[in-house]
Phi, psi and omega in degrees: 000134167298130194295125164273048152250353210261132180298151180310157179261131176240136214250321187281005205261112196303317190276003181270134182269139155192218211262141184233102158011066212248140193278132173254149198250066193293124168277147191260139152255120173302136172322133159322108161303160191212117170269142223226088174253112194278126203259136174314151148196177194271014190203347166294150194255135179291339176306314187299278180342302190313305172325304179278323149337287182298331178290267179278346179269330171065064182255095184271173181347279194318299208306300179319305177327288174332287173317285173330329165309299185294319193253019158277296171336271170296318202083001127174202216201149238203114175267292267162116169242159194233139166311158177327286181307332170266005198253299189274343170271013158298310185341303219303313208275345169271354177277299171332287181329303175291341170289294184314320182276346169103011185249125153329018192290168167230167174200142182214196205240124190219141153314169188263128163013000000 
């Protein structure tokens, strides 16, 4: 209980100190993105690549071409970027795909720049 000798608390009064309300402002970060890269090799078919683009990638036909092209040429070529978790499980499902169908491609996942 307040002392009645004690002056009133006036919240407008510049010189009374008291406790101050303070908001806190959390910045949200985006996730670090992961580029998803399929790499040259000498025995993968470029049709098969197109395939798989277009297969997981939601790539259409030019766009597959396109990338294909890149990773006959340059020695590889960047399908997509993804959050961590979807950049490695596409890796996962076209490299399964491509061991079952016989081909070695490899395609793996690196941050993005």
């Amino acid at each position: 209980m307040a002392d009645p000798k004690d002056p009133p608390n006036r919240p407008d009064d510049p010189d009374e100190e008291g406790d101050l309300a303070v908001e806190q402002v959390k910045k949200v970060q985006k996730p670090k993105r992961w580029k998803v890269i399929f790499h040259n090799d000498d025995y993968t078919t470029r049709e098969f690549v197109v395939e798989m683009l277009q297969r997981y990638f939601d790539k259409d036909e030019s766009e597959a071409t396109y990338v294909m092209l890149s990773v006959h040429y340059k020695g590889a070529g960047i399908a997509g970027f993804y959050p961590k978790d979807v950049a490695e499980t596409k890796v996962d499902q076209v490299t399964k795909h491509a061991r079952k169908s016989g081909f070695p491609l490899r395609v793996t996942a690196e941050p993005e720049d």
